[in-house]
N, C-alpha and C positions, 0 to 999 in steps of 0.2 A: 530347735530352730532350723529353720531349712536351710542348705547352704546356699550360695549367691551365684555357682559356678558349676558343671555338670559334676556330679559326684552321687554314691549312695554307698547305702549299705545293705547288704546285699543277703539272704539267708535263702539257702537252697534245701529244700527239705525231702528225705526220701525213705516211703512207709514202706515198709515190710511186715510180715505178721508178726507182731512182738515187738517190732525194732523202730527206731525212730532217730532217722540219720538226720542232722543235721550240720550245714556245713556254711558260718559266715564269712562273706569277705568284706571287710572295713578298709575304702577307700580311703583312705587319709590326705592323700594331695588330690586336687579338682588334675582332671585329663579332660581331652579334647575329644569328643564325639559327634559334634557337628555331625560329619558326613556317616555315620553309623546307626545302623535301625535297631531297636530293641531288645530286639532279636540276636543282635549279633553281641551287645552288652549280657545278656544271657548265656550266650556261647561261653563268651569270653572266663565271666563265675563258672561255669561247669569244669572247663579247663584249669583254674584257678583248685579246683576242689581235687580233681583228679593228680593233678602234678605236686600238694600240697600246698597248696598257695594259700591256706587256711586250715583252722583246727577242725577237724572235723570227729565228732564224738559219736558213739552210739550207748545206744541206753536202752535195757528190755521193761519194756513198759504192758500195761496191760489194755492196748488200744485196739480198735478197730477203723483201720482206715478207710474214710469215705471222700469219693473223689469229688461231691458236690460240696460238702462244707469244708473241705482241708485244705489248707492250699499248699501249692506247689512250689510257692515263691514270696519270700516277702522282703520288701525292698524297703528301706526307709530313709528320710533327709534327701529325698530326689529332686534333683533339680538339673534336666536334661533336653539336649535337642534330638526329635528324631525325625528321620528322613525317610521318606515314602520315592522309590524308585529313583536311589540315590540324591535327591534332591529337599534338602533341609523343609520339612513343611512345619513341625509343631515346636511350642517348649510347654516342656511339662512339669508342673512344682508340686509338690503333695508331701506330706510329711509321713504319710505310710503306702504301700502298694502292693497289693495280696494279688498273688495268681494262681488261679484255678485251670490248672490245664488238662489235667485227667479227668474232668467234669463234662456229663456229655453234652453240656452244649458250655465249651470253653471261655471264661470268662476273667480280667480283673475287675479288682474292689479296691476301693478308695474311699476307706472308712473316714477320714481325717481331714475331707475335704480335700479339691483341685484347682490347680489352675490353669487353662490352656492357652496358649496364644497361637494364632495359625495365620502363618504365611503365604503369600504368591509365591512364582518363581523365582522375583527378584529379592524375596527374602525380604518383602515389605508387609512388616501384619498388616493381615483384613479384619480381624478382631479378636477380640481375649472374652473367655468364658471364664467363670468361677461359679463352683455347686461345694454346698456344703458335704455331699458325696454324691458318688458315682458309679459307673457297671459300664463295662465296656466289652460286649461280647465278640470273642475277636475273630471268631468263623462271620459274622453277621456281617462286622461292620458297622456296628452299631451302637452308641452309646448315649445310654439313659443316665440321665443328671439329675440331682433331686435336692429339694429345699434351698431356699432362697438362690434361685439360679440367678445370676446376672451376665448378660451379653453386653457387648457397646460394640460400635461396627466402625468402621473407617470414618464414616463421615460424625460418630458422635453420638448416633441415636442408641438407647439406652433399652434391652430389653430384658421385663424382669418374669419369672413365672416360677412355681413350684415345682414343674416338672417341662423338660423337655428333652426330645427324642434326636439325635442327629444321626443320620443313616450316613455316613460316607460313602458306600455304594453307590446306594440313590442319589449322592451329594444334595441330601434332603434335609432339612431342618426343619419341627414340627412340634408340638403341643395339642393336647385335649382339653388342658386346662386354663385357668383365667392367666391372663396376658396384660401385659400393662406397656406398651412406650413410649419412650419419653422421645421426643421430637424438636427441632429446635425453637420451632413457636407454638408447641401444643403436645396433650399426654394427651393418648387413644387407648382406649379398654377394653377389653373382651371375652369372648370364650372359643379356644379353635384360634389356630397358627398356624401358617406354613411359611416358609423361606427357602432361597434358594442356599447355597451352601456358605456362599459368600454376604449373605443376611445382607443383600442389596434390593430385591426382589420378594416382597414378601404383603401377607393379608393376613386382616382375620377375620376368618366365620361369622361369630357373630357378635356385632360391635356394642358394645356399653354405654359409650361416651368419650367425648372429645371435651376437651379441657381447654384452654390458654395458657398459654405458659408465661406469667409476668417477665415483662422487660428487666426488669431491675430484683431479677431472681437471682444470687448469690452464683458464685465461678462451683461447678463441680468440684469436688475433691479429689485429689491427683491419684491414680487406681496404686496401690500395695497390693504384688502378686503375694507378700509374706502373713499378709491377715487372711487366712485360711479357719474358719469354725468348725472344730470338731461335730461329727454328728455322727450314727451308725443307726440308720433306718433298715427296715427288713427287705429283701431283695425282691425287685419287683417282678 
């Protein structure tokens, strides 16, 4: 069950020829991380590892370590705020978080399904994502979300699709594939997305069909960041 409060569990993993170090650290009370990046909750487990802040075992095994499928890091029961140049931008829920950092083009995985919510500056969501899993390549910028992706934006509009691309960089939001939104008096369907980052400014390529949306159509269901569907698709 994921927890309600920033907290994980943390496993730091380090290959040598033969050797297979790992070292976990179990959060047990929720701490405050608001104002700290990822990054620096990584710091923090390395220090934890090195000072003993955890058991840390070695085992000779008969492996061969490869920096694209192994990972470097795996996190699990996350549930965290992180901040982009000091300023609170996301929260992120996932019930596992695999990091591949010795891989040459550096990436986490998020077999287990996510959930993000992204904020303004005033720390007002502009809107929440959830993908049944995800890839976040983190030289790029860039994070591919897959199966049953669902968006909802500020004002309510509902966007659902199998795959979508968010480029942070580019503050680009985008799809190649069918596209469905829900609108508050009408669904639009398609093939081909674009959005601005804040999925206020957005089109699609090539349109399907427009719907009506009945008046006396049922109150949405109230969003659960905690229903997360497991799924482990092959990396795109």
């Amino acid at each position: 069950m994921i927890c309600r409060h920033p907290c994980a569990v943390i496993e730091l993993v380090e290959m040598k020829a033969g050797i297979h170090n790992t070292c976990e650290i179990r959060l047990k009370e929720p701490f405050n991380i608001q104002s700290w990046s990822i990054t620096t909750v990584i710091a923090m487990a390395v220090l934890f590892a090195l000072f003993g802040g955890c058991s840390k075992k070695a085992e000779s095994v008969d492996f061969a370590f490869s920096p694209e499928t192994n990972y470097t890091m795996r996190a699990t029961e996350v549930s965290t705020l992180i901040s982009d140049s000091g300023v609170t931008r996301y929260r992120l829920i996932t019930d596992e978080w695999l990091a591949f950092e010795k891989a040459s083009n550096p990436y986490w995985y998020f077999p287990s399904g996510i959930y993000v919510e992204k904020f303004d500056s005033t720390f007002q969501a502009e809107w929440h994502v959830r993908a049944d899993t995800a890839y976040n390549y983190t030289n790029k910028g860039e994070w591919v979300l897959l199966k049953n992706v669902k968006i909802t934006n500020l004002q309510g509009e509902k966007f659902d699709s199998e795959k979508i691309i968010w480029n942070q960089k580019d503050q680009r939001i985008h799809s190649d594939e069918f596209i469905r939104i829900e609108q508050r008096d009408k669904i639009i369907t398609g093939y081909g997305f674009e959005s601005n980052q804040e999925m206020t400014n957005y089109r699609i390529f090539n349109p399907q069909g427009i719907f009506p949306v009945p008046d006396n159509r049922p109150a949405p269901a109230q969003t659960d960041s905690s229903s997360i569907i497991p799924e482990t698709p092959a990396q795109p």
